[in-house]
PyMOL Python script that loads the backbone (N, CA, C, O; Angstrom):
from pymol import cmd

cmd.read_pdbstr("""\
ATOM      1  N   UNK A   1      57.564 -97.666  38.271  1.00  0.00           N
ATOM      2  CA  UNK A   1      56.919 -96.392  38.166  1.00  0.00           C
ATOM      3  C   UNK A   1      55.595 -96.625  37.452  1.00  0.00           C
ATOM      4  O   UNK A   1      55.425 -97.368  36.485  1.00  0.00           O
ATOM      5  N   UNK A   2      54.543 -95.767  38.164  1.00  0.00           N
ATOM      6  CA  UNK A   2      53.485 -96.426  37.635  1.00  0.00           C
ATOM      7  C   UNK A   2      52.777 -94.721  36.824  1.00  0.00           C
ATOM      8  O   UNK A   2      53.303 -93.711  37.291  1.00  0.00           O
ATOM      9  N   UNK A   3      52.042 -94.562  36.078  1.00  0.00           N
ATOM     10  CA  UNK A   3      51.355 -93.408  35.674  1.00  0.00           C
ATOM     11  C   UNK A   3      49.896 -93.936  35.572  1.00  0.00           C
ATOM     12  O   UNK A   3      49.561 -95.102  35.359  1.00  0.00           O
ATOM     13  N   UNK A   4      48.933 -92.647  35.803  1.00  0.00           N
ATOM     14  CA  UNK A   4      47.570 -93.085  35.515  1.00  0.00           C
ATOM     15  C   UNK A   4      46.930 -92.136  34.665  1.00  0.00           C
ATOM     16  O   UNK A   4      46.956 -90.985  35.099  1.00  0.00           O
ATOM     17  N   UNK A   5      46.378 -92.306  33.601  1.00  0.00           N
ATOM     18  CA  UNK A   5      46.028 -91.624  32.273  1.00  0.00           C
ATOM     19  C   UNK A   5      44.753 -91.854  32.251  1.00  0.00           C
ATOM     20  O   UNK A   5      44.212 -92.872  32.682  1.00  0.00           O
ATOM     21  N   UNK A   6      44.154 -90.807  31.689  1.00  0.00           N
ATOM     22  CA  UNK A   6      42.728 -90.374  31.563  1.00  0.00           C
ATOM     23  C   UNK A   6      41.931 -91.198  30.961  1.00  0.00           C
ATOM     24  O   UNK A   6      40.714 -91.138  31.133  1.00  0.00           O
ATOM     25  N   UNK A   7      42.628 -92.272  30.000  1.00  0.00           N
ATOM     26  CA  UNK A   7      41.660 -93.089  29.492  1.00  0.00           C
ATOM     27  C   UNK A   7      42.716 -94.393  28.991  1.00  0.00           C
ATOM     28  O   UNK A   7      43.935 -94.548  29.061  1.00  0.00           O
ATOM     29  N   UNK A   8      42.077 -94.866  28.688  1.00  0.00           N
ATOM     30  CA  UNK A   8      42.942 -96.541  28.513  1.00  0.00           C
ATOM     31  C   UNK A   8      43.339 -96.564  27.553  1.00  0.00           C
ATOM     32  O   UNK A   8      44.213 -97.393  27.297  1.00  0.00           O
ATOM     33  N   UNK A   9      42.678 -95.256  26.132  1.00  0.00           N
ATOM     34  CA  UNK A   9      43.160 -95.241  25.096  1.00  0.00           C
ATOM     35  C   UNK A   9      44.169 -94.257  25.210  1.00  0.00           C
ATOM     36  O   UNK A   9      44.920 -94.091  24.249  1.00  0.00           O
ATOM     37  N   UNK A  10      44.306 -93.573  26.245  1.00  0.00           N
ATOM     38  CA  UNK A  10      45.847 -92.607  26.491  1.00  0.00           C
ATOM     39  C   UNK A  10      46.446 -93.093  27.186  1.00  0.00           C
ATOM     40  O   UNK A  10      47.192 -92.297  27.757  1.00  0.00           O
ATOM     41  N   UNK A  11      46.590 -94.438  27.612  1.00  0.00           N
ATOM     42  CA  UNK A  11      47.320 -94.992  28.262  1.00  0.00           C
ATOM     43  C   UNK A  11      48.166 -96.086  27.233  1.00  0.00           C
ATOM     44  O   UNK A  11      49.349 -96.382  27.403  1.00  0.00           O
ATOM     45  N   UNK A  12      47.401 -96.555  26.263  1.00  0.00           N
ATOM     46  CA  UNK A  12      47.389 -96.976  25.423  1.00  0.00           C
ATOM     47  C   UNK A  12      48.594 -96.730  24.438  1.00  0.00           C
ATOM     48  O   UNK A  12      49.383 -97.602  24.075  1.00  0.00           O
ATOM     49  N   UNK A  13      48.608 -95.611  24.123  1.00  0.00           N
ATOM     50  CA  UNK A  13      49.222 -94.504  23.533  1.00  0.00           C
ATOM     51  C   UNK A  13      50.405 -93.878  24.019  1.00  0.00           C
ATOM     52  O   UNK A  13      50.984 -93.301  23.098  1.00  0.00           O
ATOM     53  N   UNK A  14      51.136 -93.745  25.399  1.00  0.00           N
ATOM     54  CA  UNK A  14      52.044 -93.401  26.281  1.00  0.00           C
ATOM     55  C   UNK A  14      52.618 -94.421  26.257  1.00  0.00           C
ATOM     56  O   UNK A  14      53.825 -94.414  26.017  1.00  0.00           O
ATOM     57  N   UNK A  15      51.787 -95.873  26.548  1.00  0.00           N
ATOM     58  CA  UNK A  15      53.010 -97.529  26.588  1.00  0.00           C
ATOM     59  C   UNK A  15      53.375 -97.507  25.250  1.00  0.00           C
ATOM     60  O   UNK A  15      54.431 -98.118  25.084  1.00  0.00           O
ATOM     61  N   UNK A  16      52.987 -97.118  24.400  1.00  0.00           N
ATOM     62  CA  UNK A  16      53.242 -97.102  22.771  1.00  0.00           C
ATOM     63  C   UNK A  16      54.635 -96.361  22.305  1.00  0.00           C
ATOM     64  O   UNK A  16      55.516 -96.949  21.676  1.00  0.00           O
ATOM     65  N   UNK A  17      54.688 -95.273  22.623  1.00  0.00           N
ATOM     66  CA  UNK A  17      55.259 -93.738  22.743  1.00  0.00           C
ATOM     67  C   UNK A  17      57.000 -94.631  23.643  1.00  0.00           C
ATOM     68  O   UNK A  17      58.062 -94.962  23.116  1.00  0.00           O
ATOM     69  N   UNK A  18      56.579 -94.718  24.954  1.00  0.00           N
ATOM     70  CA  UNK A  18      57.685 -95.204  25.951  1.00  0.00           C
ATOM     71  C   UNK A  18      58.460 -96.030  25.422  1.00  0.00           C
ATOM     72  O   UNK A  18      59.689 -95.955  25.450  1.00  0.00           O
ATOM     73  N   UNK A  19      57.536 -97.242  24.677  1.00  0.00           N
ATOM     74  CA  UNK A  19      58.384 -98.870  24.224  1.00  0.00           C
ATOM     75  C   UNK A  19      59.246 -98.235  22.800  1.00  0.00           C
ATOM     76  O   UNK A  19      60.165 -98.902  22.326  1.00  0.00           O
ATOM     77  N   UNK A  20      58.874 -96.973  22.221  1.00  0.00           N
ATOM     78  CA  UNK A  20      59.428 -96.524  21.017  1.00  0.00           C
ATOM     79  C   UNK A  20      60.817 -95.872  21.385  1.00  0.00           C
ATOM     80  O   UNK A  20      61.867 -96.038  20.765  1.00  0.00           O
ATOM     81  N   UNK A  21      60.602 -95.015  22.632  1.00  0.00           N
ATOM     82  CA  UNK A  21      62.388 -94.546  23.326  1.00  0.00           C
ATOM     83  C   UNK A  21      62.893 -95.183  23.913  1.00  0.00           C
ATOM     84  O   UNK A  21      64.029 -94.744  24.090  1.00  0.00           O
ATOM     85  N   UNK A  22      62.697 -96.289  24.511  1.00  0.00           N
ATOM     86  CA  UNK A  22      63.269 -97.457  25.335  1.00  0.00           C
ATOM     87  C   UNK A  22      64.044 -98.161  24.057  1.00  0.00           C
ATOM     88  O   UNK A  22      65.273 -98.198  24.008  1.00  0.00           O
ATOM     89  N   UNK A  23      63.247 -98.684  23.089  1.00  0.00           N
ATOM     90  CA  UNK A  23      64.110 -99.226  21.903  1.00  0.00           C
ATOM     91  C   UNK A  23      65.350 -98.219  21.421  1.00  0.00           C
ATOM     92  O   UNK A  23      66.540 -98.532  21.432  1.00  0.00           O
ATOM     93  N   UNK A  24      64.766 -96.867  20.971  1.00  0.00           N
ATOM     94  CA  UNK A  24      66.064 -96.229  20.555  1.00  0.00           C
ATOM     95  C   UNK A  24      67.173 -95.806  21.265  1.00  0.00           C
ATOM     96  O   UNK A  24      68.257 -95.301  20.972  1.00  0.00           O
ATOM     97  N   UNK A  25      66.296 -96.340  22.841  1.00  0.00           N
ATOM     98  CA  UNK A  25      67.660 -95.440  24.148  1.00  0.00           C
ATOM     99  C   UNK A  25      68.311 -97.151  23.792  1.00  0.00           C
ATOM    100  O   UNK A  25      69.532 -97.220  23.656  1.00  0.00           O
ATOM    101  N   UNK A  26      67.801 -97.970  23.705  1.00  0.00           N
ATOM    102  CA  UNK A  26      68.892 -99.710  23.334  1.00  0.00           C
ATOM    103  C   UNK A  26      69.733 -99.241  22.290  1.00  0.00           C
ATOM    104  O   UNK A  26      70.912 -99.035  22.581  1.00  0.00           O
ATOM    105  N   UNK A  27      69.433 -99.079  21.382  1.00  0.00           N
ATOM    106  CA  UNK A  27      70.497 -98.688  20.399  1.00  0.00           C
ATOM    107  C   UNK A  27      71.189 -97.730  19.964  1.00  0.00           C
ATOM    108  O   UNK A  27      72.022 -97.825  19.064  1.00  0.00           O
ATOM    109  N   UNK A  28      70.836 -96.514  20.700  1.00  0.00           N
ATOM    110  CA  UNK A  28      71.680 -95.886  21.039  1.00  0.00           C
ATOM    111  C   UNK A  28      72.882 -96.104  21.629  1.00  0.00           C
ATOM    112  O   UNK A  28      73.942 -95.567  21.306  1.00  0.00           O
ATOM    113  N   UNK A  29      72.683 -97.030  22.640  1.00  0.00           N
ATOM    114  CA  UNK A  29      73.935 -97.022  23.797  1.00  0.00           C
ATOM    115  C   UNK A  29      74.320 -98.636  23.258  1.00  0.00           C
ATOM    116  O   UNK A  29      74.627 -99.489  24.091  1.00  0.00           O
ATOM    117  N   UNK A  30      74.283 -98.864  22.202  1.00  0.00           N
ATOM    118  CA  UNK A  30      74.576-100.289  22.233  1.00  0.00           C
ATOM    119  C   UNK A  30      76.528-100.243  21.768  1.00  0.00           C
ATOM    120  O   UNK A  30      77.417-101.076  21.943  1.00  0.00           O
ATOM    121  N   UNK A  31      76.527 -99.284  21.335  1.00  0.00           N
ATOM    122  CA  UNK A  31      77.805 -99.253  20.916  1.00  0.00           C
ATOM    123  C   UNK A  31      79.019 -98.080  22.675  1.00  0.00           C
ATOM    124  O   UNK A  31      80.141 -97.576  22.729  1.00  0.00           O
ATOM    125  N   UNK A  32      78.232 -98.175  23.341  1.00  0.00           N
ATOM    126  CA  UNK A  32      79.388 -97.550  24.546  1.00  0.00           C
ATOM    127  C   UNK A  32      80.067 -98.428  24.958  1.00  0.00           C
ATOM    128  O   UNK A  32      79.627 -99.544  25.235  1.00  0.00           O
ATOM    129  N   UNK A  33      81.022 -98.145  25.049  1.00  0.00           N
ATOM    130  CA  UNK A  33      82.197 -98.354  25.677  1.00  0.00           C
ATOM    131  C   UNK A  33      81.861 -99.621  27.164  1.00  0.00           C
ATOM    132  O   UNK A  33      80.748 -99.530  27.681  1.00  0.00           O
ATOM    133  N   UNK A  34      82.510-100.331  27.539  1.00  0.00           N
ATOM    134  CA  UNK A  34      82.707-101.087  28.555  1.00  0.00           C
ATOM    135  C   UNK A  34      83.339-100.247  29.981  1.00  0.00           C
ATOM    136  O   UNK A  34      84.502-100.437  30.338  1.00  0.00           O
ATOM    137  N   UNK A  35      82.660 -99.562  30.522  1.00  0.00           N
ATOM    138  CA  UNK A  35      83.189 -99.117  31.944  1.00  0.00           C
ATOM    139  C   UNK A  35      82.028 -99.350  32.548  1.00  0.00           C
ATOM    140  O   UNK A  35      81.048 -99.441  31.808  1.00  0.00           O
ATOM    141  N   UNK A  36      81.805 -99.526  34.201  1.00  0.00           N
ATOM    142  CA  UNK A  36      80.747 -99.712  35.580  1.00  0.00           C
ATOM    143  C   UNK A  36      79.474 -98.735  34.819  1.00  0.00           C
ATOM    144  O   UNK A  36      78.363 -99.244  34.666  1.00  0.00           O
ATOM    145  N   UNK A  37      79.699 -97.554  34.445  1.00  0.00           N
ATOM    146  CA  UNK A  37      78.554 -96.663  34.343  1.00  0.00           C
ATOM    147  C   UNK A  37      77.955 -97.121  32.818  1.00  0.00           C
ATOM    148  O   UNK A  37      76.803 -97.506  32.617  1.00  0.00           O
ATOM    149  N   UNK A  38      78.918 -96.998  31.898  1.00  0.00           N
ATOM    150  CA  UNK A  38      77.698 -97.477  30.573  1.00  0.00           C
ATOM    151  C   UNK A  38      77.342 -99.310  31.378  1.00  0.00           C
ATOM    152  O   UNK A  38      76.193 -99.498  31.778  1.00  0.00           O
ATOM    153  N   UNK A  39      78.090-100.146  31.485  1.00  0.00           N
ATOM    154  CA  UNK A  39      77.475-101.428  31.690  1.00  0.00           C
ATOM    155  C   UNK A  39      76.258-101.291  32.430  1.00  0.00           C
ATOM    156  O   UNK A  39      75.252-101.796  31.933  1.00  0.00           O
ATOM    157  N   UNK A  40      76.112-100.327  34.218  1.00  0.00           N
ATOM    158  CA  UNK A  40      75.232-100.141  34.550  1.00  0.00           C
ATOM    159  C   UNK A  40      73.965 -99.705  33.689  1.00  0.00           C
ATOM    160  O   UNK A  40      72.886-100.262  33.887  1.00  0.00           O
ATOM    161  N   UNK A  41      74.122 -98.567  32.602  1.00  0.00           N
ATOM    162  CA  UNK A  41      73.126 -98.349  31.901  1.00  0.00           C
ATOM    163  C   UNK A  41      72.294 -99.032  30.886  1.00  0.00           C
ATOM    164  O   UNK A  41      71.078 -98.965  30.703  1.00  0.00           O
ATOM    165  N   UNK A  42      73.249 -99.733  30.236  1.00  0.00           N
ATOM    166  CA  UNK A  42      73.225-101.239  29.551  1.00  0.00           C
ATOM    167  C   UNK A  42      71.885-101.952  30.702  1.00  0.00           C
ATOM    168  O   UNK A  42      70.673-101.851  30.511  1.00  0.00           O
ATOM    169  N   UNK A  43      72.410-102.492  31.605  1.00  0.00           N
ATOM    170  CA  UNK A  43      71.556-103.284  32.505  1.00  0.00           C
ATOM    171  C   UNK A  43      70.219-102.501  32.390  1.00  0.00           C
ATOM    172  O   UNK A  43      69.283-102.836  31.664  1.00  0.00           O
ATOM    173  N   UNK A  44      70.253-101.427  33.192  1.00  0.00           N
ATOM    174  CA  UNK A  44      68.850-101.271  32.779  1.00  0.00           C
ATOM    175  C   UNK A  44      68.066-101.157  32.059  1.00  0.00           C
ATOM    176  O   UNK A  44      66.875-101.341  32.309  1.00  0.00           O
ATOM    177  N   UNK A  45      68.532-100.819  30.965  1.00  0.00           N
ATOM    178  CA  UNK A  45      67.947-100.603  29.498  1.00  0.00           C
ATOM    179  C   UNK A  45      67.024-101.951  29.200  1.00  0.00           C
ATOM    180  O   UNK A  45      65.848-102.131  28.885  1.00  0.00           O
ATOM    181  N   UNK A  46      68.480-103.033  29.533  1.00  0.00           N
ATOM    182  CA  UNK A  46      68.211-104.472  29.029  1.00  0.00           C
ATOM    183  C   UNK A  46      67.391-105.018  29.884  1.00  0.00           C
ATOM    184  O   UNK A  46      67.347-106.207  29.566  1.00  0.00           O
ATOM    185  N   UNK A  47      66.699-104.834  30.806  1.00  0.00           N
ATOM    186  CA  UNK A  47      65.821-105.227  32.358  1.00  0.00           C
ATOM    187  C   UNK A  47      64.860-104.189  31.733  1.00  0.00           C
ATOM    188  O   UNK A  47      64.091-105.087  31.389  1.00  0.00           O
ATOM    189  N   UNK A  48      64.400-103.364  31.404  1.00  0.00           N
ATOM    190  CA  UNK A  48      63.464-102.363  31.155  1.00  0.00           C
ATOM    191  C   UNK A  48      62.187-103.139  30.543  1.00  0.00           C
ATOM    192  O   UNK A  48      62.314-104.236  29.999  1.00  0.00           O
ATOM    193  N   UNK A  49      60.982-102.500  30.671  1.00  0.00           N
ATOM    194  CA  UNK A  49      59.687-103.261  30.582  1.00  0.00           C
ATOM    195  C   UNK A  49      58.910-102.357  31.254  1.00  0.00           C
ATOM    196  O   UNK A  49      58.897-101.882  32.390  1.00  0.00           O
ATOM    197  N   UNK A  50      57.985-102.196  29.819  1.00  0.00           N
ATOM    198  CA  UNK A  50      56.649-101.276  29.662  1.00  0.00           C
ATOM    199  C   UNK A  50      55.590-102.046  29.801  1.00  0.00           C
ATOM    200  O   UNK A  50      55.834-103.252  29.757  1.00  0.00           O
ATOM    201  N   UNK A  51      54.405-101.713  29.966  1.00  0.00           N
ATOM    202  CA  UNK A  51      53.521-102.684  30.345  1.00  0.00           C
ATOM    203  C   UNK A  51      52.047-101.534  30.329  1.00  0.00           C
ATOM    204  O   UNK A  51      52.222-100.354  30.631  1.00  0.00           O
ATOM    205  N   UNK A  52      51.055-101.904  30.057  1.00  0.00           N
ATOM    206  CA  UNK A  52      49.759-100.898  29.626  1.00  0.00           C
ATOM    207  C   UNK A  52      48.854-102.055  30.680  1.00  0.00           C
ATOM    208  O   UNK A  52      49.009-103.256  30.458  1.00  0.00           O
ATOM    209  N   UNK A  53      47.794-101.541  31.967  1.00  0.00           N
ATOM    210  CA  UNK A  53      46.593-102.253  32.455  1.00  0.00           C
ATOM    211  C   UNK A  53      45.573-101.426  32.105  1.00  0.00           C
ATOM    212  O   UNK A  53      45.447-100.752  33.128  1.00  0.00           O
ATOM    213  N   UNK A  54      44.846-101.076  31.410  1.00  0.00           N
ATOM    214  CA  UNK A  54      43.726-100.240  32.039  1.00  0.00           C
ATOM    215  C   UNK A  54      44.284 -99.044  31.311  1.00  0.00           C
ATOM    216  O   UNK A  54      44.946 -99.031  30.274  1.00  0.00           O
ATOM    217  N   UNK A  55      43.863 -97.994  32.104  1.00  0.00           N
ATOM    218  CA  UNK A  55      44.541 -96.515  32.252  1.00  0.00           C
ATOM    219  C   UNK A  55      45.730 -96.408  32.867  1.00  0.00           C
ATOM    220  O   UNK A  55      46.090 -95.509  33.626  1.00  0.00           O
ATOM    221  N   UNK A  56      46.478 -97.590  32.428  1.00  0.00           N
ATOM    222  CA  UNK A  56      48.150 -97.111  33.775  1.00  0.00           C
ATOM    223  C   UNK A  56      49.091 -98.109  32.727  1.00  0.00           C
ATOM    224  O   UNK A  56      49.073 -99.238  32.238  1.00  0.00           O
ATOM    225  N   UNK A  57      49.999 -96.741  32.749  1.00  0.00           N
ATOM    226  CA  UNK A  57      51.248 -97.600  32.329  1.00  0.00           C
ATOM    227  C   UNK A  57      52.130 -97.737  32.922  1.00  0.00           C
ATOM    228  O   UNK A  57      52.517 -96.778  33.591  1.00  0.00           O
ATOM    229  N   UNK A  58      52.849 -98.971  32.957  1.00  0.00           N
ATOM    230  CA  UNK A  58      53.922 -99.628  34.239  1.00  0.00           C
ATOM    231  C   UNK A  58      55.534 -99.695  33.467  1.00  0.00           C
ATOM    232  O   UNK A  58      55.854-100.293  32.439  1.00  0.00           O
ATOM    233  N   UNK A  59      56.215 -99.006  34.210  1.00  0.00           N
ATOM    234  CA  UNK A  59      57.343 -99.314  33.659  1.00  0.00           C
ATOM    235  C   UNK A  59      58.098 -99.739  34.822  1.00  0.00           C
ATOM    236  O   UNK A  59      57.853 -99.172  35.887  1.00  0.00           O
ATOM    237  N   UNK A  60      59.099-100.774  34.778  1.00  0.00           N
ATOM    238  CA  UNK A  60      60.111-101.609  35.628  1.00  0.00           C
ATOM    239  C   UNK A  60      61.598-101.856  34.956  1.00  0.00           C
ATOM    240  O   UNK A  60      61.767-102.168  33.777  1.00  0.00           O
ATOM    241  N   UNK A  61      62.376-101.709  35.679  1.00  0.00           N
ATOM    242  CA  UNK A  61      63.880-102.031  35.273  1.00  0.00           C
ATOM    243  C   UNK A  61      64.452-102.313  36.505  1.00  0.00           C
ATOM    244  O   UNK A  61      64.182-101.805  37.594  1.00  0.00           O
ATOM    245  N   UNK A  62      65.152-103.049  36.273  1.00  0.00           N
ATOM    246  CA  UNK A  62      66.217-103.068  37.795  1.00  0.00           C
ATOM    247  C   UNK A  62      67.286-102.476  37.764  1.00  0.00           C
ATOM    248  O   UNK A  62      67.992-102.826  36.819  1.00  0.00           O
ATOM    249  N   UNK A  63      67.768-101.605  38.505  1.00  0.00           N
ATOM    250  CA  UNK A  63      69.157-101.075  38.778  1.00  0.00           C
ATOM    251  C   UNK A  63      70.202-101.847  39.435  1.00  0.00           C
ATOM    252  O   UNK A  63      70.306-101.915  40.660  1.00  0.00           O
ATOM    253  N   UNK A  64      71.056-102.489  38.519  1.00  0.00           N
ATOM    254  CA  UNK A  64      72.347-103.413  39.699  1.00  0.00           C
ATOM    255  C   UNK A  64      73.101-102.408  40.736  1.00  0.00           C
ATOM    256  O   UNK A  64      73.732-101.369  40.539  1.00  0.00           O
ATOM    257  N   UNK A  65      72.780-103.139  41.926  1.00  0.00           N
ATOM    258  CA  UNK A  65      72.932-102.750  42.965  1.00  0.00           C
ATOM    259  C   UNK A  65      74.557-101.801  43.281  1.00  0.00           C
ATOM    260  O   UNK A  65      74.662-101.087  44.278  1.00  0.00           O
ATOM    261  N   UNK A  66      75.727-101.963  42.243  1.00  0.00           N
ATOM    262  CA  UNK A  66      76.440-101.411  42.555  1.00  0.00           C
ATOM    263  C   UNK A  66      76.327-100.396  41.211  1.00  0.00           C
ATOM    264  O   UNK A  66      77.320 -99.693  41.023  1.00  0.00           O
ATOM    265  N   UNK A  67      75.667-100.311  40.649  1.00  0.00           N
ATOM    266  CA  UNK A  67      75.285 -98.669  40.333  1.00  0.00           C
ATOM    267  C   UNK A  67      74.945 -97.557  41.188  1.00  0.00           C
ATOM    268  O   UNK A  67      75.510 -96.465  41.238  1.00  0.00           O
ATOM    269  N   UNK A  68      73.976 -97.955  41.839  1.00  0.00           N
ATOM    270  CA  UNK A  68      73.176 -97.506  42.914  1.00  0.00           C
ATOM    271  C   UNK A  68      74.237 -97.093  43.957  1.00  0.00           C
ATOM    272  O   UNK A  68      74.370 -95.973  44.450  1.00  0.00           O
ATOM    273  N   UNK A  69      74.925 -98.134  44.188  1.00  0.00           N
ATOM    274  CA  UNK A  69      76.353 -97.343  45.427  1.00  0.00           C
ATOM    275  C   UNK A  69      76.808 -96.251  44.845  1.00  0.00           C
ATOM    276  O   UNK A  69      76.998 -95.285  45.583  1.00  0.00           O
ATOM    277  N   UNK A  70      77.074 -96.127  43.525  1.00  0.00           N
ATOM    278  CA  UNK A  70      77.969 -95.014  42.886  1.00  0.00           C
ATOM    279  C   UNK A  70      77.306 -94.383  42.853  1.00  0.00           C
ATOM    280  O   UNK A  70      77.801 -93.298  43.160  1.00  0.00           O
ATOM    281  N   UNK A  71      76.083 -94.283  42.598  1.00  0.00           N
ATOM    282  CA  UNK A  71      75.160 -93.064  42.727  1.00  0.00           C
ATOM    283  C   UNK A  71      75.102 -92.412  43.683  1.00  0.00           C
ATOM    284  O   UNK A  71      75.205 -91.200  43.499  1.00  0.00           O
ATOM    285  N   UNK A  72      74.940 -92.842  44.919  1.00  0.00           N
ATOM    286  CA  UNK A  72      74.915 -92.627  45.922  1.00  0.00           C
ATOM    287  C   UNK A  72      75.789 -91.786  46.818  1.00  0.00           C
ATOM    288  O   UNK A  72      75.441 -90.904  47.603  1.00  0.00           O
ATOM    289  N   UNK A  73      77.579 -92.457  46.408  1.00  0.00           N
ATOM    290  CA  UNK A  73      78.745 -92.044  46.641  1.00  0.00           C
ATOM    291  C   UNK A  73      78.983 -91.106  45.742  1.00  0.00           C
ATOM    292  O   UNK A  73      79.643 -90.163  46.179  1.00  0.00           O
ATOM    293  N   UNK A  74      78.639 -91.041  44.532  1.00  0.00           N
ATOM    294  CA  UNK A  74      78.692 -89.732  44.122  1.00  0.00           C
ATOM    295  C   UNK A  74      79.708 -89.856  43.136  1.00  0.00           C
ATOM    296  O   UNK A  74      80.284 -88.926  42.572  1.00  0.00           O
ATOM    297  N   UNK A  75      79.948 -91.518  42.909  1.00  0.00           N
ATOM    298  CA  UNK A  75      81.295 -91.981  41.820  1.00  0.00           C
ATOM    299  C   UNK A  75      80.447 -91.947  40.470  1.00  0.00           C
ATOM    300  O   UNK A  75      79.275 -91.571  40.451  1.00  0.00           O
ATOM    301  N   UNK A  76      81.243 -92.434  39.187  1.00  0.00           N
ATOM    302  CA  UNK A  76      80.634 -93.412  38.160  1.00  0.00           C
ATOM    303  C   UNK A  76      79.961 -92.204  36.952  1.00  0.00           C
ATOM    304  O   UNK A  76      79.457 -92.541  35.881  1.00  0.00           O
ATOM    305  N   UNK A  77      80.115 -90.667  37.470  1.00  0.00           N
ATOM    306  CA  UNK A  77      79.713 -89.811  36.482  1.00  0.00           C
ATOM    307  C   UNK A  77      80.134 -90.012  35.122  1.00  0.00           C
ATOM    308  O   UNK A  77      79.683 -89.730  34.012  1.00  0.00           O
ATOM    309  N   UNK A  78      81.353 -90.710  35.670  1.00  0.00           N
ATOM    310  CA  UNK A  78      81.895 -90.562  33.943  1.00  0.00           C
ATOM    311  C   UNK A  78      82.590 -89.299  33.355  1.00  0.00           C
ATOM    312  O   UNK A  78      83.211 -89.208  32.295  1.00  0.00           O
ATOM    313  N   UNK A  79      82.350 -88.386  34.256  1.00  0.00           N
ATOM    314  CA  UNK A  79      83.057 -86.837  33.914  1.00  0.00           C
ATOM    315  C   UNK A  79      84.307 -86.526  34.555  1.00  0.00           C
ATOM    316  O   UNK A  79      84.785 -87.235  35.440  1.00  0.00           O
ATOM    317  N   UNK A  80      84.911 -85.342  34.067  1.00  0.00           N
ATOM    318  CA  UNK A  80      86.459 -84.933  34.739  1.00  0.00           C
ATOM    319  C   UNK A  80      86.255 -84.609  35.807  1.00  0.00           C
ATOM    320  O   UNK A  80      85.916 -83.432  35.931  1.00  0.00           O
ATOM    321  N   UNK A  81      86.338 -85.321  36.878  1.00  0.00           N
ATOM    322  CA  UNK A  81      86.637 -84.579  38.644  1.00  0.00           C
ATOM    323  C   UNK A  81      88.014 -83.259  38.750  1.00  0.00           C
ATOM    324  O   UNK A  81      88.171 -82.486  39.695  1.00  0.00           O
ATOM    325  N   UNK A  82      88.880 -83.336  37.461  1.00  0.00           N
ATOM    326  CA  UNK A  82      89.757 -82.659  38.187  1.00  0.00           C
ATOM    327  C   UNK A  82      89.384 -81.529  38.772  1.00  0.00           C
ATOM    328  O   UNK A  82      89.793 -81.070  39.839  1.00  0.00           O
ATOM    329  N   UNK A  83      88.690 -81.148  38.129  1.00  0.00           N
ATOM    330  CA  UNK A  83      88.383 -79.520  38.706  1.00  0.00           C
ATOM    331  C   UNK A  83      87.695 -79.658  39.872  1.00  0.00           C
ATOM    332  O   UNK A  83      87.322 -78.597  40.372  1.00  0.00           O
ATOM    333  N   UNK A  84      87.398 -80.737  40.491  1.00  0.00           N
ATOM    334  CA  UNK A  84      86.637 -80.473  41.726  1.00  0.00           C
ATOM    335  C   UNK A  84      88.039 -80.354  42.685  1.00  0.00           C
ATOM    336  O   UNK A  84      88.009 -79.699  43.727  1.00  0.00           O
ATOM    337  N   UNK A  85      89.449 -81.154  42.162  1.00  0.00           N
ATOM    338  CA  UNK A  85      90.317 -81.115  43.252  1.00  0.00           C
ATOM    339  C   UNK A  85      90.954 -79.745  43.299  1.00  0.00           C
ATOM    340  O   UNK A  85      91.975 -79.553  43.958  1.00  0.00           O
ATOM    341  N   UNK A  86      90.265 -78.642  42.494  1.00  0.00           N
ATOM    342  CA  UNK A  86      91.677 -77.627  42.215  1.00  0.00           C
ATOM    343  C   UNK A  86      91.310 -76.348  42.899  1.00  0.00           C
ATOM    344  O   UNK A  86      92.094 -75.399  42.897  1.00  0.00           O
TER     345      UNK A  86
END
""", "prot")
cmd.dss("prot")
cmd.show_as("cartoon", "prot")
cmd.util.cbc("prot")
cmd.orient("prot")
């Protein structure tokens, strides 16, 4: 994902800002639990990378590919389905 900011010193300032919640979204979740959906989130967190050129800040993570199925399929919420069966 790329953004383009008005000046290099507000771009500057946003990669600054981003790399500050990216760290606390790491330690936040450093203590979840072991199931597909926190590990998936784990991964990206841990693949995550901010990056400032110019006026643009770049952010990249990779999503493991069987996150992405569950997303997709509509598994991996992590929440009570029962009520969807009732």
């Amino acid at each position: 994902m790329v953004e383009i900011a008005a000046t290099d010193a507000t771009a500057a300032s946003q990669a600054d800002s981003l790399t500050s919640l990216l760290a606390l979204a790491r330690v936040a979740t450093a203590g979840l639990g072991a199931n597909p959906t926190n590990n998936g989130l784990k991964e990206v967190l841990h693949t995550a990378q901010i990056a400032q050129n110019r006026n643009r800040v770049v952010f990249n993570a990779a999503l493991p590919w069987k996150s992405l199925l569950e997303l997709l399929n509509g598994e991996g919420g992590g929440g009570d389905s029962s009520a969807e069966s009732k």
